[in-house]
C-alpha positions in Angstrom: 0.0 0.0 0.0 1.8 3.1 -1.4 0.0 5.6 1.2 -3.6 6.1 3.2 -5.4 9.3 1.9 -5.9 9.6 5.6 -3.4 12.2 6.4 -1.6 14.6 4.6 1.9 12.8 4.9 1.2 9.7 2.8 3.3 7.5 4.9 3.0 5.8 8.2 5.9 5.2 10.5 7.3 3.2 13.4 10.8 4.1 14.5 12.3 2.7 17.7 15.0 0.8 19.3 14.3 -2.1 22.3 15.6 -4.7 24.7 16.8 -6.9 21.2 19.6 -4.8 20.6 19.8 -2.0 22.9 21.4 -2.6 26.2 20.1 -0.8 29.3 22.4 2.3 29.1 21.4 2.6 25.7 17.8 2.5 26.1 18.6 4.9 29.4 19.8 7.7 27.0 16.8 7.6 25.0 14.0 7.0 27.6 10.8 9.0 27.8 9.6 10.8 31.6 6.2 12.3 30.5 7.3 15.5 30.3 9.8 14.7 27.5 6.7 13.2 25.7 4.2 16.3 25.7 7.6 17.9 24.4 8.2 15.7 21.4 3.9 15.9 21.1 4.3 20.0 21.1 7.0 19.9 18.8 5.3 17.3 16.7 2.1 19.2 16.3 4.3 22.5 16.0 5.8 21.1 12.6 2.3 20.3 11.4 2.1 16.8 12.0 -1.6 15.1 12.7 -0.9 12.0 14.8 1.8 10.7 16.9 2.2 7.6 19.2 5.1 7.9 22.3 5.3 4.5 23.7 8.2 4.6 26.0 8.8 1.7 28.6 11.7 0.3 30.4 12.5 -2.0 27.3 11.4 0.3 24.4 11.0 3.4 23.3 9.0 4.5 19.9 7.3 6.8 17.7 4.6 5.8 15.8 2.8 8.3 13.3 2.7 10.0 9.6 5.6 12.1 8.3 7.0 13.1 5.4 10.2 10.9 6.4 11.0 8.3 9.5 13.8 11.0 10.0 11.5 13.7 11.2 10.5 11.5 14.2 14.2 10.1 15.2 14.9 13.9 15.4 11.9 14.6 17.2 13.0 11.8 19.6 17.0 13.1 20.1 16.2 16.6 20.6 14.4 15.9 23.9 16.4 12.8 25.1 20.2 12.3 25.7 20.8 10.0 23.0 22.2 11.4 19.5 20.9 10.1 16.0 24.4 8.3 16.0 23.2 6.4 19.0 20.1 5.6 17.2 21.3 4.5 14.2 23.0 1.8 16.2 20.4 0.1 17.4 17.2 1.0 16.2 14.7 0.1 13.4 12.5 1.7 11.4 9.0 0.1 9.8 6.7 1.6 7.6 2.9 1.6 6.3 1.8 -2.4 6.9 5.2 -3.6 8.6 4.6 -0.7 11.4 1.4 -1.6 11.9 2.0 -5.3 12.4 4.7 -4.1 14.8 2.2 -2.4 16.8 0.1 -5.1 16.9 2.7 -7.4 18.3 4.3 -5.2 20.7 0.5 -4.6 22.2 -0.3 -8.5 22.5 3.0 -8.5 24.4 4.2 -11.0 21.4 7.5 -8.6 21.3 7.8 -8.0 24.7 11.0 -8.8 26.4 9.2 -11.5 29.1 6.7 -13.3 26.7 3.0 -12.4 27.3 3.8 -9.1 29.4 0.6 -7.2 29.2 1.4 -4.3 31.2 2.7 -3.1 27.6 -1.1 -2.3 26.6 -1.8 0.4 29.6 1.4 2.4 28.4 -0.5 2.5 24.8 -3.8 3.4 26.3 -1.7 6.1 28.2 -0.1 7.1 25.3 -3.0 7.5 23.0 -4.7 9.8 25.2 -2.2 11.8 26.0 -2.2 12.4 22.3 -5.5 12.5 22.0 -5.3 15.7 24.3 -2.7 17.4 22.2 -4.9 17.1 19.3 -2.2 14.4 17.8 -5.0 11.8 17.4 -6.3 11.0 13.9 -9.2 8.4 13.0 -6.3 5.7 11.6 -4.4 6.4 15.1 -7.9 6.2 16.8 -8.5 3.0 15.0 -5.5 1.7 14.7 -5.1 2.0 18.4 -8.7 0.6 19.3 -7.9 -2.5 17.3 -4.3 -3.5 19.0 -6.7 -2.9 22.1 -9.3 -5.4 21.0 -6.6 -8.2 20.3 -4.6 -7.8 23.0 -7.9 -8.7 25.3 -8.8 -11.4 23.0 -5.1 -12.7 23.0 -5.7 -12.5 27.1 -9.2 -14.2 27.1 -8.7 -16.8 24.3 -5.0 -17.9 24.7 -2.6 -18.9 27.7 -0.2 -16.6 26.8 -0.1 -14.8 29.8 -0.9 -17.0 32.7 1.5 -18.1 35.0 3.5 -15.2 36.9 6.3 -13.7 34.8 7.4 -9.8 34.8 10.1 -7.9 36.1 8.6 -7.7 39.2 8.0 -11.9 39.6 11.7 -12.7 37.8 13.3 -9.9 40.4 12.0 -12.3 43.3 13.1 -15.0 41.2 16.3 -14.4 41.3 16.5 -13.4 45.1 15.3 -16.6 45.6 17.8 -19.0 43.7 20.8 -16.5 45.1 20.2 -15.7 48.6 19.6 -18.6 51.4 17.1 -17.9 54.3 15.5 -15.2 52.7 12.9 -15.2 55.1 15.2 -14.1 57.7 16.7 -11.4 55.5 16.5 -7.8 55.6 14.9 -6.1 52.8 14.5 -2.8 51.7 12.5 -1.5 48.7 13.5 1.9 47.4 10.8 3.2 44.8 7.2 2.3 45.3 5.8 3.1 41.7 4.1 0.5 39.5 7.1 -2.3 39.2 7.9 -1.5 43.0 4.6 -2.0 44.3 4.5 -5.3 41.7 7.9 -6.4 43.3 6.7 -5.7 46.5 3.4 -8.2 46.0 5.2 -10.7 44.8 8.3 -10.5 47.7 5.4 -11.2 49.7 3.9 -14.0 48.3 7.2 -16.0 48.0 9.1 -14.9 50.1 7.3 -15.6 53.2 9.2 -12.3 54.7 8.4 -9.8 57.0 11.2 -8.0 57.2 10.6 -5.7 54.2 11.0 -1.7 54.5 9.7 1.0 52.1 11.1 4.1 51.0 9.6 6.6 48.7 10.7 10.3 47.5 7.2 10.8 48.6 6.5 9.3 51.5 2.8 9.3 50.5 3.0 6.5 48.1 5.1 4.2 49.9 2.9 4.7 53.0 -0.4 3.6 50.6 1.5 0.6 49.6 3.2 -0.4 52.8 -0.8 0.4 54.8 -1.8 -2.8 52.3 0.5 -5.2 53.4 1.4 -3.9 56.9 4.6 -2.8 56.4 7.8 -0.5 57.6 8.4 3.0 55.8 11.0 5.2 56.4 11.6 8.6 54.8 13.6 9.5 52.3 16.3 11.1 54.7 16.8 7.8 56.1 18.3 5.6 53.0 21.6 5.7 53.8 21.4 4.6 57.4 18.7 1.6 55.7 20.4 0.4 53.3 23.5 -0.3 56.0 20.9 -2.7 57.6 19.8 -4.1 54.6 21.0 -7.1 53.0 18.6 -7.0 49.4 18.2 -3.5 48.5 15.5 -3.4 45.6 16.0 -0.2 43.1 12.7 0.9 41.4 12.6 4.7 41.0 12.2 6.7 38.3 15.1 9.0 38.5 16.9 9.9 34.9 20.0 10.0 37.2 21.1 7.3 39.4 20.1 8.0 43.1 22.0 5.4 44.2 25.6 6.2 44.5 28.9 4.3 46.0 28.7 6.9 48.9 25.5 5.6 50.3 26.5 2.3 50.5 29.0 0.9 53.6 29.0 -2.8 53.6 30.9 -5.5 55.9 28.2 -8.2 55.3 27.0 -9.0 51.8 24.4 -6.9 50.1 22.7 -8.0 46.6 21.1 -4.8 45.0 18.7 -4.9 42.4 18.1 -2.2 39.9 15.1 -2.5 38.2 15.1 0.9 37.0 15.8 2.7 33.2 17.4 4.4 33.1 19.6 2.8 35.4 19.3 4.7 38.8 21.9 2.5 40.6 25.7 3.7 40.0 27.6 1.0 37.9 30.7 1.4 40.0 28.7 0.5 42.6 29.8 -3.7 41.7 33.3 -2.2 42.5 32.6 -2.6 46.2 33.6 -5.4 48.0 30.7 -7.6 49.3 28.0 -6.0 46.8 26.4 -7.3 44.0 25.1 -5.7 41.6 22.2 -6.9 39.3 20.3 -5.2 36.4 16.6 -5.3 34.3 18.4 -7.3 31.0 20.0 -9.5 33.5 16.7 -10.7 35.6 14.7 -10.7 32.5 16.8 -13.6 31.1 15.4 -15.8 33.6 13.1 -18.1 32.0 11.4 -20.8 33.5 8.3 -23.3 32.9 5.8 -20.8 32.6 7.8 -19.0 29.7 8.3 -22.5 27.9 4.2 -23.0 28.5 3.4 -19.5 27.2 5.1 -20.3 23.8 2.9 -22.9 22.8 0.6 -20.0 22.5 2.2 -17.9 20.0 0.1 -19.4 17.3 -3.3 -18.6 18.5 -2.4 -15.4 19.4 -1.0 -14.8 16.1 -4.2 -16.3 14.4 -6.4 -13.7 16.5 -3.9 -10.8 15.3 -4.2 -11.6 11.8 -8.3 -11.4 12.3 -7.8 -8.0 13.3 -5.2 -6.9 11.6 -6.8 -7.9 8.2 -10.6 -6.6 9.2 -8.7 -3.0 10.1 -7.0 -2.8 6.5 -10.4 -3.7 5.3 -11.5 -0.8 7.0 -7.9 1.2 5.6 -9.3 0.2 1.8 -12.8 2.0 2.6 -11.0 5.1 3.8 -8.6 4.6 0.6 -11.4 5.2 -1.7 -13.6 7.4 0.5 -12.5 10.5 -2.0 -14.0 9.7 -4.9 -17.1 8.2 -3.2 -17.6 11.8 -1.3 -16.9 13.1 -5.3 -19.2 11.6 -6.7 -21.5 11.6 -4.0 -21.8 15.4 -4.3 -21.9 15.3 -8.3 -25.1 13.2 -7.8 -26.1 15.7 -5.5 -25.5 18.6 -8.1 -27.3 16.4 -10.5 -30.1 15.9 -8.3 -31.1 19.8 -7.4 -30.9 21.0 -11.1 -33.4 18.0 -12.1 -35.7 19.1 -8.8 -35.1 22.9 -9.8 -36.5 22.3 -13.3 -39.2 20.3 -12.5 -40.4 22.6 -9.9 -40.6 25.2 -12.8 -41.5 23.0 -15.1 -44.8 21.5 -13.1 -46.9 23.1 -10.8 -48.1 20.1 -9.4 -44.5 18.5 -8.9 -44.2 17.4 -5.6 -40.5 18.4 -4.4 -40.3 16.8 -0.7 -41.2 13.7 -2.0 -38.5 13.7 -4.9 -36.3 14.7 -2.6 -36.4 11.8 -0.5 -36.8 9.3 -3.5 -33.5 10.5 -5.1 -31.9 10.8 -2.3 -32.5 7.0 -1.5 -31.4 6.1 -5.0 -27.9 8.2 -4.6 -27.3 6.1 -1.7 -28.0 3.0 -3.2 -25.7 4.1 -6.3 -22.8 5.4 -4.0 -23.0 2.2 -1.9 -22.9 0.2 -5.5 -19.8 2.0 -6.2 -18.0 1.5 -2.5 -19.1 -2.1 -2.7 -17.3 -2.6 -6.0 -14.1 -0.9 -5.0 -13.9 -2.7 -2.3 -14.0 -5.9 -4.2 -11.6 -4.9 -6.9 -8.4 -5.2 -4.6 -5.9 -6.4 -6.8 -6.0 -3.4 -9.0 -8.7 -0.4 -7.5 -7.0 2.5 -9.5 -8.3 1.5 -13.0 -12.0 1.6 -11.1 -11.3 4.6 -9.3 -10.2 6.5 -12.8 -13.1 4.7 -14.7 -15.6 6.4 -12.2 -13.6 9.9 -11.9 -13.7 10.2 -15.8 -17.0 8.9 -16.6 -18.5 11.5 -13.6 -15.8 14.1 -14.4 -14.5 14.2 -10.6 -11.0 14.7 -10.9 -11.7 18.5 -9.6 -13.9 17.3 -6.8 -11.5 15.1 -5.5 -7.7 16.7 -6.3 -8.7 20.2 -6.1 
């Protein structure tokens, strides 16, 4: 499909970069806090673009939307973040017209997620389509477009396997405290960040852990206090991490600094102390391995773990692909419509023309001519002619332009439609 008569850039783009070949620093320099993304939307709608898509998580971050070139979004995305188009280039990819589409689909059905099944991908696209929606950055294929990934990603959920069994960030982090540290029980943990993946972390250190030894501690100490009144447990302020994590021996990172926050000064250790960053960008120090007696673990690395819930959730990928074709292909049916809607509105309105010089000159003609009741019977029969046309159009897939001219010449529309 050369381009979508939907906007007034004829192309649709995806350009990104992810988990698959962008390591965590890398995907640090480019990540998205939502002020960076009304900044990009701003700038977008600034340069007289009609629909964009920010979808920024800890393992991707991409631009969906039309442009004249996919090089008008990667510089949308490095002017606001750290990372230069060099950097980019690196790593990224770039889809366009029916390949971005797909991609959306699968990154919404959590098919390209970096933990198989992860559906906590679809609330960042809801999130992200409103907040375009607000800036005015939300056209009817975005709209659509959007709606549809939404639809298949609950039928994916409903119909498929695909994401049972517990596997995120937040259940591999616990994982891997389990394999590593003995007694864990009896272990003191503290949990530094208490936003979305903390308070998921914090659930599941719960639940297998068995531990009750588990502090909170928030930049606001609101939030941690709403999570720790839940499970009944410890919060301290913010003042106090340094003097924590000197009791701890599991400090969990999951803030959502664009600096580290946790430095080698904070940390004084005789006993050993594993620390997990779950965080991007990363918001522990990397020097902070250096230290003797610390350990130092990242996102990429926890999200390796795979177990038999990830090997059960593959059997899967078939159905959910068969229920992402179904929607896929019934919103390009939908994309063919819109196609040809130009000359259908054309000829609609030559009809039209047509229509009030015949009721205009039989209204003069006869005295008796009824024109309310004309009206409505050729009204009826333009709308059963211009559904004709649509019908036929729609039928004609393999080649729709020598229609589409046969109708413009024969009705003369090539002014309605291109002028």
């Amino acid at each position: 499909m050369k381009e979508y008569h939907i906007s007034k850039n004829p192309s649709f783009f995806c350009i990104g970069l992810n988990y698959q070949k962008a390591d965590a620093a890398t995907r640090g320099l480019f990540s998205l806090p939502d002020t960076a993304v009304d900044q990009i939307l701003l700038a977008a709608k600034a340069q007289g673009l009609d629909s964009l898509l920010v979808v920024s998580t800890c393992n991707r971050t991409e631009l969906y939307g039309f442009a004249p070139d996919p090089y008008t979004l990667v510089s949308l995305l490095c002017t606001v973040t750290q990372g230069s188009v060099e950097d980019f280039e690196e790593v990224s990819y770039i889809y366009k017209n029916r390949e971005a589409i797909h991609h959306l689909f699968r990154v919404g059905t959590g098919l390209d997620s970096q933990i198989l099944g992860d559906f906590e991908i679809i609330a960042q696209l809801k999130k992200g389509f409103t907040t375009a929606k607000k800036i005015g950055l939300a056209n009817p294929f975005m709209e659509r477009l959007c709606n549809a990934v939404i639809q298949a990603s609950k039928r994916i959920k409903n119909e498929t396997e695909i994401s049972t069994g517990a596997t995120s960030v937040a259940f591999a982090s616990v994982q891997y405290i389990l394999q590593h540290v003995p007694q864990v029980s009896d272990k003191n943990i503290l949990l530094f960040g208490t936003g979305k993946i903390g308070r998921n972390t914090c659930e599941n250190l719960i639940k297998h852990t068995k531990n009750s030894h588990i502090t909170l501690i928030n930049r606001t100490k609101e939030s941690a206090e709403k999570v720790a009144g839940k499970f009944n447990l410890l919060v301290k302020d913010y003042g106090e991490l340094p003097s924590e994590i000197r009791k701890a021996d599991i400090l969990v990172v999951a803030t959502g600094a664009q600096k580290p926050t946790v430095s080698k000064a904070l940390i004084h250790h005789k006993r050993p102390l594993l620390i997990l960053d779950l965080s991007i960008p990363q918001n522990v120090s990397p020097d902070v391995a250096d230290l003797e007696n610390v350990r130092l673990v990242h996102l990429d690395e926890l999200s390796q773990i795979t177990d038999d819930t990830l090997d059960k959730r593959r059997a899967h990928i078939p159905a959910a692909e068969g229920i992402i074709a179904q929607i896929e292909g019934e919103f390009h049916a939908w994309l063919e419509t819109r196609k040809f809607s130009p000359v259908i509105k054309a000829l609609k309105n030559k009809l039209k023309t047509m229509q009030a010089e015949e009721l205009d000159f039989m209204q003069k003609k006869s005295t008796n001519f009824n024109v309310q009741e004309a009206q409505q019977m050729t009204d009826r029969m333009i709308q059963k002619i211009t559904k004709q046309f649509a019908e036929h159009l729609k039928e004609v897939q393999d080649q729709p332009e020598q229609s589409v001219a046969l109708i413009e010449s024969v009705f003369q529309l090539k002014e309605s439609v291109h002028g």
